[in-house]
DOBAMI-464819 format. One line per 10 residues: number of its first residue (from 0); their letters; for each residue x, y, z of N, C-alpha, C, O. Coordinates in steps of 0.1 Angstrom, whole numbers. Atoms other than C-alpha are relative to their C-alpha. Last residue first. Layout:
<rs>
NUM = a = X/Y/Z/X/Y/Z/X/Y/Z/X/Y/Z | ...;
</rs>
This chain:
<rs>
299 = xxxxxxxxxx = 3/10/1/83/36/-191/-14/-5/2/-16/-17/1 | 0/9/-10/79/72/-194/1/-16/-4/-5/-19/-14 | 17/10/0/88/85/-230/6/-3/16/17/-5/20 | 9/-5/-13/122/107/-228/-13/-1/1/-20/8/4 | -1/4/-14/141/84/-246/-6/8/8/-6/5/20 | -13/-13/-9/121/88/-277/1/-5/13/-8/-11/20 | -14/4/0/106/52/-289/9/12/5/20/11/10 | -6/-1/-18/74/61/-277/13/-3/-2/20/-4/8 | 1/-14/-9/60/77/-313/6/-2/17/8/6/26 | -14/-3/-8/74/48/-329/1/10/7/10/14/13;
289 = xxxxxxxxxx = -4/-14/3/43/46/-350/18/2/4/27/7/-3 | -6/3/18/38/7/-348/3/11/-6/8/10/-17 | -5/-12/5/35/11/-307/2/-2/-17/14/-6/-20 | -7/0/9/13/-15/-299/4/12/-6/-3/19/-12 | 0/-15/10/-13/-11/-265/17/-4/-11/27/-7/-4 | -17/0/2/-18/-48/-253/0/19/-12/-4/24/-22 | -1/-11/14/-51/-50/-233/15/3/-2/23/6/7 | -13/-10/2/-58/-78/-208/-1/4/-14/-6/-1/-24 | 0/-2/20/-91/-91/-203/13/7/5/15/14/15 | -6/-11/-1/-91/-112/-163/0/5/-19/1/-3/-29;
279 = xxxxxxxxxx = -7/-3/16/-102/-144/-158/1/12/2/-3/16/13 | 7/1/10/-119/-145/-119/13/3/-11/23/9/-9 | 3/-14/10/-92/-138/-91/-5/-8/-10/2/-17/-14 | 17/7/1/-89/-173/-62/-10/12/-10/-22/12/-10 | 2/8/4/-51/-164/-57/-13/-7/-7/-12/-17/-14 | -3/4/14/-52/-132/-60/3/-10/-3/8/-11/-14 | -6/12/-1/-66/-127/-25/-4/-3/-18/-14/-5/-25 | 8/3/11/-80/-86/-25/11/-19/2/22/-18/6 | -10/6/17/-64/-69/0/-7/-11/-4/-11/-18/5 | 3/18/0/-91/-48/17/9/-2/-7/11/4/-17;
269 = xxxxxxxxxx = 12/13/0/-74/-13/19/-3/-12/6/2/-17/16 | 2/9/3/-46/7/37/-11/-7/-1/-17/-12/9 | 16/6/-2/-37/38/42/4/-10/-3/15/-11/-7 | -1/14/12/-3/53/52/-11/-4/1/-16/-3/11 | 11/1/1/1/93/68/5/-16/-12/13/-18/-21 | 4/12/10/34/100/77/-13/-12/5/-15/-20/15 | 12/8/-4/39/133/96/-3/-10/-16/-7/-7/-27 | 6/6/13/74/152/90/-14/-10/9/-12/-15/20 | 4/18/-9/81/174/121/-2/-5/-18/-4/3/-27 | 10/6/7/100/209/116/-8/-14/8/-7/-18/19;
259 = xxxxxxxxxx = 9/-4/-2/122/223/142/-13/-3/-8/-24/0/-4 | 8/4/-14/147/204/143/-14/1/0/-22/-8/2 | 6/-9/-9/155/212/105/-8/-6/10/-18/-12/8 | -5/-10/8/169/188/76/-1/16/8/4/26/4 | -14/0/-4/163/157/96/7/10/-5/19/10/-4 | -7/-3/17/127/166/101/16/0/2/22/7/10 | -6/-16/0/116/155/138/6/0/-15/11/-10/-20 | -15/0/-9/89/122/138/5/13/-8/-1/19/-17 | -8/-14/1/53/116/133/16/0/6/20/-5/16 | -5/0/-3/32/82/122/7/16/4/5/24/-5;
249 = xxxxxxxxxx = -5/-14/0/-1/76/113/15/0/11/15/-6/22 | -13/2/-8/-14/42/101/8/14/-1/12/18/-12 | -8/-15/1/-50/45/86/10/-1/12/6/-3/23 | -6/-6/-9/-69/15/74/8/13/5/12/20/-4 | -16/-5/2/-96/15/52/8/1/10/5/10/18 | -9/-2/18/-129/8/43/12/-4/-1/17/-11/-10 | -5/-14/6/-142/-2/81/4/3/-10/15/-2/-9 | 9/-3/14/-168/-30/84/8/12/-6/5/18/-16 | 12/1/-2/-145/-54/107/-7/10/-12/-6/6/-24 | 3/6/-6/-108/-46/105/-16/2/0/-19/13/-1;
239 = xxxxxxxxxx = 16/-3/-9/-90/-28/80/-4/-8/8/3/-18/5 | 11/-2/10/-53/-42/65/-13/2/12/-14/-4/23 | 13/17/-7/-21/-45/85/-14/7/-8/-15/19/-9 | 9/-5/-8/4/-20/62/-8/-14/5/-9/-26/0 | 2/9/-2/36/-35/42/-11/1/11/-10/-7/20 | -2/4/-9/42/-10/18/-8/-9/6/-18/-12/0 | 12/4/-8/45/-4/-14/5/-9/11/12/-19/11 | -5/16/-8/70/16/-32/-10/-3/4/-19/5/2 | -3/10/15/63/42/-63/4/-10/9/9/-20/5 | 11/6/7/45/64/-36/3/-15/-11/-5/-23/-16;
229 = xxxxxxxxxx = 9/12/-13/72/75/-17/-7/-6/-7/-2/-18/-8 | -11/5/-4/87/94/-53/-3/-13/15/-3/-25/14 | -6/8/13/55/101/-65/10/-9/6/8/-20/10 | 10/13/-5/47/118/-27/-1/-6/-10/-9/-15/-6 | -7/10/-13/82/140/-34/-9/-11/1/-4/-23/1 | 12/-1/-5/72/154/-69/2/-12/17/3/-24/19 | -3/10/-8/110/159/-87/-17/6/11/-18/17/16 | 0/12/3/100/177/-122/0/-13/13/-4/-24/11 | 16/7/3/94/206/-111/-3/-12/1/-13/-17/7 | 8/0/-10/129/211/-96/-13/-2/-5/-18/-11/1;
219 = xxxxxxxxxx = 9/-13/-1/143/201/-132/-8/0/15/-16/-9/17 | 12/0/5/166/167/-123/-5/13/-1/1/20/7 | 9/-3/-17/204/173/-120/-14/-1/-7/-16/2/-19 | 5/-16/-5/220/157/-146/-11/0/9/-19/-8/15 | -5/-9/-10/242/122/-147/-4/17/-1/4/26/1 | -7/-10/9/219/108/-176/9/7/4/13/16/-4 | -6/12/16/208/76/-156/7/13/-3/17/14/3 | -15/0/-8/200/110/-126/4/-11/-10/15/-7/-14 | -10/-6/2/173/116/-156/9/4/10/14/16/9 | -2/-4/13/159/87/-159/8/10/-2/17/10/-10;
209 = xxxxxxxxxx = -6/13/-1/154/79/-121/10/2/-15/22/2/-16 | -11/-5/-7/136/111/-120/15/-6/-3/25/-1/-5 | -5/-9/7/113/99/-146/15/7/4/25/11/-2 | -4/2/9/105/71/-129/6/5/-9/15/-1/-15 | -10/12/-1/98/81/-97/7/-1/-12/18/5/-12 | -13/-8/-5/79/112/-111/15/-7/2/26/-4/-2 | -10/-5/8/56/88/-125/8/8/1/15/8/-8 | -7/8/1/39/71/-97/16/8/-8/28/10/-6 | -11/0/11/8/85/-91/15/-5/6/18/-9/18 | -16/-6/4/-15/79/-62/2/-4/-15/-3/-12/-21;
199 = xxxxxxxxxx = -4/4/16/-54/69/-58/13/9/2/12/21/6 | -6/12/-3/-60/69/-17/5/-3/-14/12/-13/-15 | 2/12/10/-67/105/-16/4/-13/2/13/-14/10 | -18/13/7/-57/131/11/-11/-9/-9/-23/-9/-5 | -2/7/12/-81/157/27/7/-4/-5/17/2/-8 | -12/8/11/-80/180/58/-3/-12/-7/-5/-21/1 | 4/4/12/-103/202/78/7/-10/-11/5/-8/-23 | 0/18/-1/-94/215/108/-1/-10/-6/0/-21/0 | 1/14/18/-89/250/91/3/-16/5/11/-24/0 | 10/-4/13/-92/278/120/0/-10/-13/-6/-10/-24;
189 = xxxxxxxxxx = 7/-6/-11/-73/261/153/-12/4/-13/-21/-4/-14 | 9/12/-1/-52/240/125/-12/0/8/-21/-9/9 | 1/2/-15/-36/274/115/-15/-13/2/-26/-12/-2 | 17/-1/-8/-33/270/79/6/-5/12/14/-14/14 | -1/4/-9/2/277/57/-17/3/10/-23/13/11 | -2/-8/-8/0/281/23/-3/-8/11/-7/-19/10 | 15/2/-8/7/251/-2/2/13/12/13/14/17 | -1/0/-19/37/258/-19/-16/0/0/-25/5/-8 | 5/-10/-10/28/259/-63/3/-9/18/-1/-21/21 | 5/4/-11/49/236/-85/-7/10/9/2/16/14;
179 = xxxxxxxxxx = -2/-7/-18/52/246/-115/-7/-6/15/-18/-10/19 | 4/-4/-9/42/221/-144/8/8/6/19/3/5 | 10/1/-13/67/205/-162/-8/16/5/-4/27/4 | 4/-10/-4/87/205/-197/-11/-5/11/-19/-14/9 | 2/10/-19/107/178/-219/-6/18/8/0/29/5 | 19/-6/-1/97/188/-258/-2/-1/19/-11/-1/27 | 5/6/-14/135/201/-263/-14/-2/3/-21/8/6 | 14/-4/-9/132/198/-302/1/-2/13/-4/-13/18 | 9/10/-6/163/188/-323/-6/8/14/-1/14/23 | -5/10/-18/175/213/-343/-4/-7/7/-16/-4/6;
169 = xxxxxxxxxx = 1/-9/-11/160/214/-381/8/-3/15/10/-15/19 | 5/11/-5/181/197/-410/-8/9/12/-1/18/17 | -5/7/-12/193/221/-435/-11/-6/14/-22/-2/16 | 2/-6/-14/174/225/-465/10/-6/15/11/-18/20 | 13/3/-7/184/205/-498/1/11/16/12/13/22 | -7/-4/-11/203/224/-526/-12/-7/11/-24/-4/11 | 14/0/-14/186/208/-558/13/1/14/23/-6/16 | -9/3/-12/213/216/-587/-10/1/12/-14/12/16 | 11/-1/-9/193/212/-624/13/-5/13/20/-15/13 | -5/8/-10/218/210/-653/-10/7/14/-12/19/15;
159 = xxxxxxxxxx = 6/-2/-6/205/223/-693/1/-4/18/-10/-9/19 | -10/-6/-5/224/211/-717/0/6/14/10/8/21 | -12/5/-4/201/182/-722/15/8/7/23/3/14 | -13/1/9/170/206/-727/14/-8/7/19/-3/17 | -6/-8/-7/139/195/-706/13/1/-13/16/-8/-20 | -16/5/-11/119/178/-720/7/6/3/2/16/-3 | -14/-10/11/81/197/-723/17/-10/5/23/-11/16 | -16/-5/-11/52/173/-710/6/8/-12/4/9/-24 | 1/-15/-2/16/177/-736/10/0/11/10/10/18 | 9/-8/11/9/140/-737/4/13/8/3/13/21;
149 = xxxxxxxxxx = 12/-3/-2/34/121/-708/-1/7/-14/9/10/-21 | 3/-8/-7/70/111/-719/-19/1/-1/-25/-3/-11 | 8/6/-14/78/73/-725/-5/14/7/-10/13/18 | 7/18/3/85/80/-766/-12/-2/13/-24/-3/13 | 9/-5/-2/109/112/-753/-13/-4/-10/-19/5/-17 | 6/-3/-13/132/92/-741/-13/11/-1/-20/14/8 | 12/10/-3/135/75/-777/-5/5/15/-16/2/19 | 17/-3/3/141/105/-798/-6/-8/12/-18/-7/16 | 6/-14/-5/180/112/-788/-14/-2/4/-19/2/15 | -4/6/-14/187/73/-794/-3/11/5/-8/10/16;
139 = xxxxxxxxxx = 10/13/-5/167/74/-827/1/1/14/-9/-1/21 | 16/-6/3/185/106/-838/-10/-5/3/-21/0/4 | 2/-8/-13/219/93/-827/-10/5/-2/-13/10/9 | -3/4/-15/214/62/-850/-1/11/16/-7/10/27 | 16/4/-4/198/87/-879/3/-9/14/-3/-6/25 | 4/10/-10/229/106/-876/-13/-6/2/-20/-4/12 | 13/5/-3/232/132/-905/4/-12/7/11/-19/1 | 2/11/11/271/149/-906/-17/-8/9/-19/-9/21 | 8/-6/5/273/183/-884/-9/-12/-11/-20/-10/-16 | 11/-5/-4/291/168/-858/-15/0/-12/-26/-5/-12;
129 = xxxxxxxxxx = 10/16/-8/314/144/-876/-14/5/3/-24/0/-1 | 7/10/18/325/178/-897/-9/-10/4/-21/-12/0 | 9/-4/0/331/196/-865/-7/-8/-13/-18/-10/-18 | 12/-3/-9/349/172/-850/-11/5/-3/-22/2/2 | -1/17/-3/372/170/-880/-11/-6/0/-18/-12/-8 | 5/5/13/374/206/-881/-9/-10/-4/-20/-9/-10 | -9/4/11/384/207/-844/-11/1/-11/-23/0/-9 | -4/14/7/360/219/-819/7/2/-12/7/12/-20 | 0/4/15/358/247/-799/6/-11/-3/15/-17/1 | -12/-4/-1/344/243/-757/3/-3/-21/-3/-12/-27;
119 = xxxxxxxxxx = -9/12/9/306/252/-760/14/-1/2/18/10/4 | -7/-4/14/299/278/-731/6/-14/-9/15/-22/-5 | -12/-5/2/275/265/-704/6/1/-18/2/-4/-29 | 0/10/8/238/272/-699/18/-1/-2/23/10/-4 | -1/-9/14/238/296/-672/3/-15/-5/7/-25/2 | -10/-6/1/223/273/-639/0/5/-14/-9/3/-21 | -7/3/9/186/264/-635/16/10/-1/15/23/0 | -2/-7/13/174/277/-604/4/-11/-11/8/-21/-6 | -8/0/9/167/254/-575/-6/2/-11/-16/-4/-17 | -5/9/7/133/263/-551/10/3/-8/10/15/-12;
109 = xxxxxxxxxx = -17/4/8/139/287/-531/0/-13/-4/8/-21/-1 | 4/15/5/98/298/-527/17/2/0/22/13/-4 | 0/-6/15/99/330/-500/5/-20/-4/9/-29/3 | -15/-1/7/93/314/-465/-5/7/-12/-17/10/-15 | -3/12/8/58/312/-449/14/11/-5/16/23/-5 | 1/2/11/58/342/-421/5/-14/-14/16/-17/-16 | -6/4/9/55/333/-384/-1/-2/-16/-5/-13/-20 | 4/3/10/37/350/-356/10/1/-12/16/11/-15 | -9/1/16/55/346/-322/-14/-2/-12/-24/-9/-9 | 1/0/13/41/356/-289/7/-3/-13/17/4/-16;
99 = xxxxxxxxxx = -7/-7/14/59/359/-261/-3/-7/-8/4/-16/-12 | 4/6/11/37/359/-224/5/5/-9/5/17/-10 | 5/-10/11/50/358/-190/1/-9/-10/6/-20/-11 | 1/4/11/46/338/-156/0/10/-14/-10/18/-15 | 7/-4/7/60/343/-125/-2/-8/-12/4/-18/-16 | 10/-4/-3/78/325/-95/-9/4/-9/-19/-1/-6 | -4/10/-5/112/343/-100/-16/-6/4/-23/2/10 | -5/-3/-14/108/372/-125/-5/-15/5/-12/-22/-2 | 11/11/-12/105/363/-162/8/7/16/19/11/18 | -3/6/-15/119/394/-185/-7/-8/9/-15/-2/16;
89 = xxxxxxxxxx = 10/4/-6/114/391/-221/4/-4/15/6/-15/20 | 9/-5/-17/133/416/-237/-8/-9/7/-16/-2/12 | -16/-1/-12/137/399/-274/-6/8/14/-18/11/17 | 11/-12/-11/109/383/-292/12/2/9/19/-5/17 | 0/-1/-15/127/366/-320/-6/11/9/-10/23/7 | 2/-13/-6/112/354/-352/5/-4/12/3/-15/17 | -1/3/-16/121/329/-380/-1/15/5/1/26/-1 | -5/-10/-4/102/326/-413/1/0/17/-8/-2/25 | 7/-10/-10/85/296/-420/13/11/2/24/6/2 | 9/-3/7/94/266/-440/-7/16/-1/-14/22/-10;
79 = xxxxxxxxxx = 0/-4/17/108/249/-414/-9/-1/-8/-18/-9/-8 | 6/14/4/96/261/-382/6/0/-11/8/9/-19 | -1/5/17/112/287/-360/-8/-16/-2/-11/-25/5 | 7/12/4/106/307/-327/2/-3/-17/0/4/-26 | -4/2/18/137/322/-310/-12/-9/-4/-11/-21/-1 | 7/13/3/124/338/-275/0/1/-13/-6/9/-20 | 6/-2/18/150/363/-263/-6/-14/-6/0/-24/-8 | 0/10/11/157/362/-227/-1/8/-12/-2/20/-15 | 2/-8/8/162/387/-188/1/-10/-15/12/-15/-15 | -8/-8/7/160/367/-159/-6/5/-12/-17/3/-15;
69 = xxxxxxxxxx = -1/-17/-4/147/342/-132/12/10/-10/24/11/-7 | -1/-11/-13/154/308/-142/-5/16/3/2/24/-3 | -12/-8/-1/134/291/-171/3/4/10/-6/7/18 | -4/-3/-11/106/265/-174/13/6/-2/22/-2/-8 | -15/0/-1/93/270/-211/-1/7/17/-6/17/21 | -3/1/-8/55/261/-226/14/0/7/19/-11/6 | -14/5/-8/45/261/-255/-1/8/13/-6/19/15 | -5/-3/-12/9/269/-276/15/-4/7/19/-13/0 | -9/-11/3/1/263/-312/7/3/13/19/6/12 | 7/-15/3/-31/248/-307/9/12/-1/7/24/-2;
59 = xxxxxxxxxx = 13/-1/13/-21/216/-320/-2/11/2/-5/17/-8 | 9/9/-3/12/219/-292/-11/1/-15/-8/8/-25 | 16/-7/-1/42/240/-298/-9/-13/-1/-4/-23/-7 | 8/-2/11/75/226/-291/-12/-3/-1/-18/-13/4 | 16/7/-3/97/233/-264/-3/2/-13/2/10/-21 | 9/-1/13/133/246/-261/-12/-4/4/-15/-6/16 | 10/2/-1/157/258/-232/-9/0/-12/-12/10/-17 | 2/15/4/186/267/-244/-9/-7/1/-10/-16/-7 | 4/15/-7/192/290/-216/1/-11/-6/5/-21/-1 | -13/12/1/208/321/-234/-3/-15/7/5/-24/6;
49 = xxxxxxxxxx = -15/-2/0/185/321/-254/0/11/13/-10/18/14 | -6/-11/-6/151/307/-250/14/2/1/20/-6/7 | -10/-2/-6/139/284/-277/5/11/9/9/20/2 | -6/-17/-6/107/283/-295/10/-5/10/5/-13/18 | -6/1/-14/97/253/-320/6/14/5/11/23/-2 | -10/-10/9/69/246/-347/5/6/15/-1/8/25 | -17/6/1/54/215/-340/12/11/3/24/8/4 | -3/15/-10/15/229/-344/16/-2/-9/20/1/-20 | -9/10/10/12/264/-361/5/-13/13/10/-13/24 | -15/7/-8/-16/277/-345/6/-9/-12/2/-17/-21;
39 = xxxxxxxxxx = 3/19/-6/-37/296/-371/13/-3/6/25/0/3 | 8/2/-10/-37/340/-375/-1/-17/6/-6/-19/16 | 15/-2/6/-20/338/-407/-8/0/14/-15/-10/13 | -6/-10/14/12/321/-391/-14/5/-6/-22/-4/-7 | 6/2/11/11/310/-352/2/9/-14/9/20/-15 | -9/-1/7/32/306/-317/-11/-4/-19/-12/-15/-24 | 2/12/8/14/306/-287/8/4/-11/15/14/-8 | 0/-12/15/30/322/-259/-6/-14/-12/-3/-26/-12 | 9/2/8/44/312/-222/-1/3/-12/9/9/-17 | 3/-9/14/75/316/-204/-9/-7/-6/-6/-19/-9;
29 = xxxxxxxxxx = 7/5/14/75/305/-170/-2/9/-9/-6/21/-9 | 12/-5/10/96/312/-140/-4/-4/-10/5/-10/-17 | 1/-4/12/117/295/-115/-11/9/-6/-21/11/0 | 14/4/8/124/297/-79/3/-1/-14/13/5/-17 | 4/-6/9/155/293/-63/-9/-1/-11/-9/-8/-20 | -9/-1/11/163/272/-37/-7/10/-7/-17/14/-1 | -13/-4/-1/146/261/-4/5/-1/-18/5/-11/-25 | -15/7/12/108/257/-7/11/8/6/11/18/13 | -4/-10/12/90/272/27/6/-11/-11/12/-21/-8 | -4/-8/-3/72/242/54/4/11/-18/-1/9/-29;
19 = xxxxxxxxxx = -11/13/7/40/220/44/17/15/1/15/26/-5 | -11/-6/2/19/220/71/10/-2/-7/19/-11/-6 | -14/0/6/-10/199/69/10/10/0/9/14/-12 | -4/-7/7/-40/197/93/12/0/-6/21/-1/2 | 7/-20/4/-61/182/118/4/5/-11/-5/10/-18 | -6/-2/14/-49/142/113/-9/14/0/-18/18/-8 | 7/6/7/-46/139/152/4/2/-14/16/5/-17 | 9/9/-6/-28/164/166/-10/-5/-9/-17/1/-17 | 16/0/-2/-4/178/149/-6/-7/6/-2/-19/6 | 4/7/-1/34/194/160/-19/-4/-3/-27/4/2;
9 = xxxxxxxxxx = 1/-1/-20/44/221/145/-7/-13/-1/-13/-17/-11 | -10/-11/-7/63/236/110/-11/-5/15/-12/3/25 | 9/-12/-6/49/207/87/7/9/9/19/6/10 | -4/-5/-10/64/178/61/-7/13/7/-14/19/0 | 8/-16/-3/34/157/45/16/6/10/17/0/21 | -11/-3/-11/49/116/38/1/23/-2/9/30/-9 | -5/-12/-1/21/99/24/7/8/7/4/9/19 | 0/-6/-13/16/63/20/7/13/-3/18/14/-9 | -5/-13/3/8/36/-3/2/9/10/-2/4/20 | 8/-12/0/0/0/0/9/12/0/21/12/0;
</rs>
């Protein structure tokens, strides 16, 4: 079973009330903004904050999302195909949220030119004699590719050389992005006796976290969700008794990071269910055939 681990600034009585003490470190801020061409979200199309590096890319409605530190940016949005724009000035303060816009013009056409036709080099006598003499063989072999062309095509003239320059590759897309975490304010348990917890948890923080200490980097403060983290174990609780739902195993002890705090751990526990004697069961196999989960930053 699962269990919640709440830290608080004073001892509680009973389950009255949660205290959850200050963050330590440095907040972040959010850069917002949708990102469209013609008035329509351009879905994919990516914005970057310089100097951070920080990317994202836009959602169906156009939208992104970028956790940044506290400071002064320039938000680069490009798509290919599209004309790039930056929104410069954009100061986040610590904690906040601002909004930078991008509307993006379609490119000018660069499709490949035809190059100058080149200069004949002069010919011998000879040569030019051979040239000029009737060829029904090279007149056959000239004629026959244009036999397999469509009604009403034009061929192209042989001297003629076509150079296709292909686009460079776009940068690869940071899509990794969290939430903010908002503090919980602080309630006097005297006026807000009142408190609420769930028995349905998440998980995925664990996992993700896990993933990116694999990478030796520090995780995004967003990204690390403490009751995920507890949560992704299960423990070894004594289960309800007689008609009650659920059990509730409460624990308190001193925070090792500060005397003065307390951590209070809250653990429920259901009926457990004997899976030996469980009815058939339908299992469902989801098939990736896109490859859309193959990026490494898919949860497992």
């Amino acid at each position: 079973m699962k269990r919640l681990l709440v830290p608080t600034l004073g001892l509680l009585v009973g389950l009255g009330v949660v205290f959850v003490g200050p963050a330590t470190g440095q907040q972040t801020g959010t850069i917002v903004g949708t990102i469209t061409s013609g008035g329509s979200p351009l879905a994919g199309a990516m914005a970057r904050a310089i100097p951070s590096g920080r990317r994202a890319t836009a959602g169906a409605d156009g939208r992104y999302r970028l956790a940044v530190a506290p400071g002064t940016y320039s938000v680069e949005c490009r798509k290919p195909g599209y004309s790039v724009q930056v929104v410069k000035g954009v100061k986040v303060p610590a904690g906040g949220t601002v909004t930078a816009d991008c509307s993006l013009a379609p490119a000018k056409n660069t499709e490949a030119k035809p190059l100058a036709k080149p200069r004949p080099e002069p010919s011998r006598p000879a040569e030019e004699a051979e040239r000029r003499r009737p060829n029904k063989t090279r007149a056959k072999r000239e004629a026959m590719p244009l036999m397999d062309m469509a009604a009403g095509a034009i061929a192209p003239s042989p001297s003629v050389k076509f150079y296709a320059f292909p686009s460079p590759p776009p940068p690869p897309a940071d899509r990794e992005g969290y939430e903010a975490i908002e503090e919980n304010d602080f309630k006097l348990a005297l006026k807000s006796p009142l408190n609420t917890f769930s028995i349905d948890v998440d998980t995925a923080s664990y996992a993700n976290v896990r993933r990116i200490l694999g990478e030796s980097r520090m995780p995004p403060k967003d990204a690390v969700r403490i009751e995920e983290l507890i949560n992704y174990f299960t423990y070894d609780y004594a289960g309800p008794k007689d008609d009650v739902p659920f059990a509730v195993h409460t624990e308190v002890s001193t925070a090792p990071w500060n005397p003065k705090h307390r951590l209070v751990h809250i653990g429920l526990q259901g009926l457990k269910v004997d899976t030996a004697a469980l009815p058939p069961s339908n299992l469902v196999f989801l098939f990736d055939v896109s490859g859309s989960m193959n990026s490494p930053d898919k949860l497992p």
